[in-house]
Backbone bond lengths (Angstrom), bond angles and torsions (degrees), N, CA, C in turn:
res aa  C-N    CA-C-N  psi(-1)  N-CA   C-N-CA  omega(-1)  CA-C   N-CA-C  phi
1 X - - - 1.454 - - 1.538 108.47 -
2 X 1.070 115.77 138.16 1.620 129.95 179.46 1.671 115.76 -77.19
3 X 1.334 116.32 159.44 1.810 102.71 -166.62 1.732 91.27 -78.96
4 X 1.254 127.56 -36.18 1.196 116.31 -172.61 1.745 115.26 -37.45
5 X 1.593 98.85 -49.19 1.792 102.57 -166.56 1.533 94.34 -86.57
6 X 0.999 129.41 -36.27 1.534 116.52 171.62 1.472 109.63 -39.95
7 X 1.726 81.66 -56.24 2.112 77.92 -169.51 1.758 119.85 -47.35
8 X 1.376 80.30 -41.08 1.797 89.04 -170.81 1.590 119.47 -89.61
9 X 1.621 108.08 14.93 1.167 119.37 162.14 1.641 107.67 -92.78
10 X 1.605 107.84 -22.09 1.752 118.17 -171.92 1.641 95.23 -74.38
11 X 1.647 109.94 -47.72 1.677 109.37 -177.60 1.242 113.82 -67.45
12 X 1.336 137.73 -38.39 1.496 123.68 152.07 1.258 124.64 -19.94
13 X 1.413 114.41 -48.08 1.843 114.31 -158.34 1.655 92.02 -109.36
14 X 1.420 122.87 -9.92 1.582 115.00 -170.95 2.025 80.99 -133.66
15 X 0.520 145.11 72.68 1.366 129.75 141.62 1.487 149.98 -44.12
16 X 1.583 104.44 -26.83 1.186 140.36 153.27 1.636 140.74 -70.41
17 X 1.692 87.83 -11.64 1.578 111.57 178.99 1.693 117.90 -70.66
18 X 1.251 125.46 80.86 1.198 106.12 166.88 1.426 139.67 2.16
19 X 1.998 99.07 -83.32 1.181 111.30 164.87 1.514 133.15 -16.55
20 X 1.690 100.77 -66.83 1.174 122.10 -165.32 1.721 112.59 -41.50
21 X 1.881 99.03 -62.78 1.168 115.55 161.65 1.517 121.92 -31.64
22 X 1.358 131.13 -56.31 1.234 142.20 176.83 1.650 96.19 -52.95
23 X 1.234 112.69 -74.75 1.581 111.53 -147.28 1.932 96.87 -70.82
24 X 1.392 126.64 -6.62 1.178 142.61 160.85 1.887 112.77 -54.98
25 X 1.376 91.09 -61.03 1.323 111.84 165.94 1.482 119.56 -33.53
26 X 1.132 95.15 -68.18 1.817 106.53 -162.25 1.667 103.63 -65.52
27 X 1.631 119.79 -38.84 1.849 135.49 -164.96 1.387 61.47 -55.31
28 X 1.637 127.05 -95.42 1.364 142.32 -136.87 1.511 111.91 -27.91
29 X 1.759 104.68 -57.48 1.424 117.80 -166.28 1.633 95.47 -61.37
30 X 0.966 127.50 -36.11 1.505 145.87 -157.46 1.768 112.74 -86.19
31 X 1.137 116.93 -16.38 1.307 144.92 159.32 1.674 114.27 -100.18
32 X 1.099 123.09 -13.17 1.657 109.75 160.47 1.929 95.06 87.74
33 X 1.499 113.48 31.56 1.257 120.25 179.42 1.655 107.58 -112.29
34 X 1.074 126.52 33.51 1.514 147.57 -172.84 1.657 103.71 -13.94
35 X 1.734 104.13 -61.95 1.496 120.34 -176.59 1.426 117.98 -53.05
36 X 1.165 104.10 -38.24 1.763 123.68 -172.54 1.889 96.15 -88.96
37 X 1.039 121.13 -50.23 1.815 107.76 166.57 1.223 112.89 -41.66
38 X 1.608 115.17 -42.13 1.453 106.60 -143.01 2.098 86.84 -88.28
39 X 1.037 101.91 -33.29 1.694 106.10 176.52 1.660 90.67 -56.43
40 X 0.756 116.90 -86.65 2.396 122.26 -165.82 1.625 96.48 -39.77
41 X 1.232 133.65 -59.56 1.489 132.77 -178.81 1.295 96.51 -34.19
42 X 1.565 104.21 -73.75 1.768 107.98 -153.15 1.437 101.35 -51.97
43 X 1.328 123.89 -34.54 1.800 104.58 -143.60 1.960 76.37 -114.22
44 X 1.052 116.83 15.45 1.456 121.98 139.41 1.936 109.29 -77.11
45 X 1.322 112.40 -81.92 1.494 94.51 171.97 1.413 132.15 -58.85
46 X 1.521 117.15 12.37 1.384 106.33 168.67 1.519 109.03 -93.15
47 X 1.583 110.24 12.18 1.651 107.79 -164.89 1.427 97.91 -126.01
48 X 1.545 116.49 -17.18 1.037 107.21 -162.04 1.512 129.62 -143.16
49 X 1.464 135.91 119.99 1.695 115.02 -171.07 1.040 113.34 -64.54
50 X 1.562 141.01 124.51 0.849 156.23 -161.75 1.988 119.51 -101.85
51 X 0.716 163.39 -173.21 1.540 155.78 162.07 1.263 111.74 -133.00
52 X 1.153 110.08 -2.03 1.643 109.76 162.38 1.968 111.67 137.22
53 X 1.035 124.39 -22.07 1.664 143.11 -142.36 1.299 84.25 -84.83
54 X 1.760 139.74 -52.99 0.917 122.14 -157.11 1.213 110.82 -89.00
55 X 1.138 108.95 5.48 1.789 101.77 -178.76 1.458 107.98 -95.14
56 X 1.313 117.56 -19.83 1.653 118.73 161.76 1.201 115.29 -40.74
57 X 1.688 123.03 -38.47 1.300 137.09 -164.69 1.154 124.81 -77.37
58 X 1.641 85.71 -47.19 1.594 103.88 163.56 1.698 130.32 -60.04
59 X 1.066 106.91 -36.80 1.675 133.71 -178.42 1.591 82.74 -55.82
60 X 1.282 102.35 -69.22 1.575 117.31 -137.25 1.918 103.53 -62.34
61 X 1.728 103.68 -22.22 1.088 112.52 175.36 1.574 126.48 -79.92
62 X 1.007 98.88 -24.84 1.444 118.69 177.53 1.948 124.01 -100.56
63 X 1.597 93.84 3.84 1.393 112.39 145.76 1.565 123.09 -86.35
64 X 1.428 93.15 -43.67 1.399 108.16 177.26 1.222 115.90 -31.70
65 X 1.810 100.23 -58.38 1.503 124.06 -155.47 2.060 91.62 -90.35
66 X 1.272 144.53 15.01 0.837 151.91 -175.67 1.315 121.75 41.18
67 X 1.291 101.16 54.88 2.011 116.82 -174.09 1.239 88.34 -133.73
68 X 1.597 111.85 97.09 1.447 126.48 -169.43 1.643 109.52 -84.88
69 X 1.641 106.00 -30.91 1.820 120.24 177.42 1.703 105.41 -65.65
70 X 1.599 111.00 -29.52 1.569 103.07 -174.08 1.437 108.87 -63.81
71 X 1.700 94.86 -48.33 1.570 114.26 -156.77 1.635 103.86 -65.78
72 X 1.722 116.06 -34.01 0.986 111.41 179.76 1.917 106.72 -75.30
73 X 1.234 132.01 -40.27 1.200 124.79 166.74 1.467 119.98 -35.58
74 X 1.119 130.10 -53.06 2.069 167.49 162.45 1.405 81.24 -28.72
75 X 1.325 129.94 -61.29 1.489 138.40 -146.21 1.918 94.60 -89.76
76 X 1.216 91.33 -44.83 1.889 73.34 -167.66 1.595 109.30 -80.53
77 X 1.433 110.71 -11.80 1.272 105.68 179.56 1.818 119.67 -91.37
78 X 1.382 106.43 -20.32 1.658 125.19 141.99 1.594 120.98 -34.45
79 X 1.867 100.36 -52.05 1.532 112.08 -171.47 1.311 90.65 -52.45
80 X 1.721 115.05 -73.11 1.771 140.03 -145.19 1.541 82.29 -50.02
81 X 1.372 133.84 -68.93 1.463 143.75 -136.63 1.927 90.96 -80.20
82 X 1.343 131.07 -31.19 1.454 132.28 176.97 1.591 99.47 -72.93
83 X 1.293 116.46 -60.71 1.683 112.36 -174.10 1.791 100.14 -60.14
84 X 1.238 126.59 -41.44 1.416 122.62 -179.48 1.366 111.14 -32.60
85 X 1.423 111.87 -58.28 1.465 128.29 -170.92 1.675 116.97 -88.77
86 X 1.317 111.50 -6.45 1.444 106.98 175.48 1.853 108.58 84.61
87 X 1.162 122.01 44.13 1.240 131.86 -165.97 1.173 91.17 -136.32
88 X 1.870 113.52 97.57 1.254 127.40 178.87 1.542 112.89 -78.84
89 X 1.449 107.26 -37.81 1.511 105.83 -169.79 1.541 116.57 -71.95
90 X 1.488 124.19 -26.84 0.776 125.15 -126.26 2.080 81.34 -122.41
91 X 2.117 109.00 -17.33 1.370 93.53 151.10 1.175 125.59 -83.59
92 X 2.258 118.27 7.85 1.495 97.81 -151.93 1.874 72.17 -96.51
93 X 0.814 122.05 -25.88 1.855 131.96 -162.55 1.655 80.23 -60.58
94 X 1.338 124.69 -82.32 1.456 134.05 -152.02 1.902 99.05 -45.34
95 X 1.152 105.59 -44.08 1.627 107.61 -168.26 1.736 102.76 -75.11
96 X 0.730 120.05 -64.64 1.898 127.86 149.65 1.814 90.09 11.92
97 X 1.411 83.67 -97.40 1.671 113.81 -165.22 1.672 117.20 -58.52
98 X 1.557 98.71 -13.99 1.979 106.33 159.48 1.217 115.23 -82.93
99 X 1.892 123.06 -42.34 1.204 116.23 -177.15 2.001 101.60 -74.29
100 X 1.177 133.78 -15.73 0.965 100.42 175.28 1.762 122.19 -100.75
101 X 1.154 109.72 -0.45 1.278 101.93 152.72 1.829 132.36 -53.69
């Protein structure tokens, strides 16, 4: 069995799991399933405070999918949620990858 269907055999019985969602997220993005990341990310950040990492994912998916306004939204809300936490590198990376959109 592949981690994708594992995972989404784990969100069946945990649906409520943050995590799950996240590490759902990443198989997806990681499999070339952009639409289906960007679904597990979000209802990952609807469960969970985040420090900024997953919104890279998100961005990056929604470049993928060539919706440059999402990815750039993904990105500034990455910035807010990186400066929240004091994670300099990771607003100078996020701003990087907004100005070149």
């Amino acid at each position: 069995m592949d981690r994708v269907a594992i995972l989404e055999g784990m969100l069946a019985k945990t649906p409520d799991d943050p995590m799950v969602h996240f590490m759902l997220g990443n198989e997806y993005f990681k499999a070339g399933r952009y639409a289906d990341a960007i679904a597990a990310l979000t209802a990952y950040l609807a469960r969970q405070k985040d420090e900024g990492s997953a919104y890279r994912l998100l961005a990056q998916a929604h470049e993928r999918l060539g919706d440059r306004e999402a990815a750039r939204a993904a990105y500034r809300q990455g910035i807010a949620q990186a400066t929240k936490f004091h994670h300099a590198s990771m607003v100078e990376e996020f701003t990087a990858s907004l100005n070149d959109l």
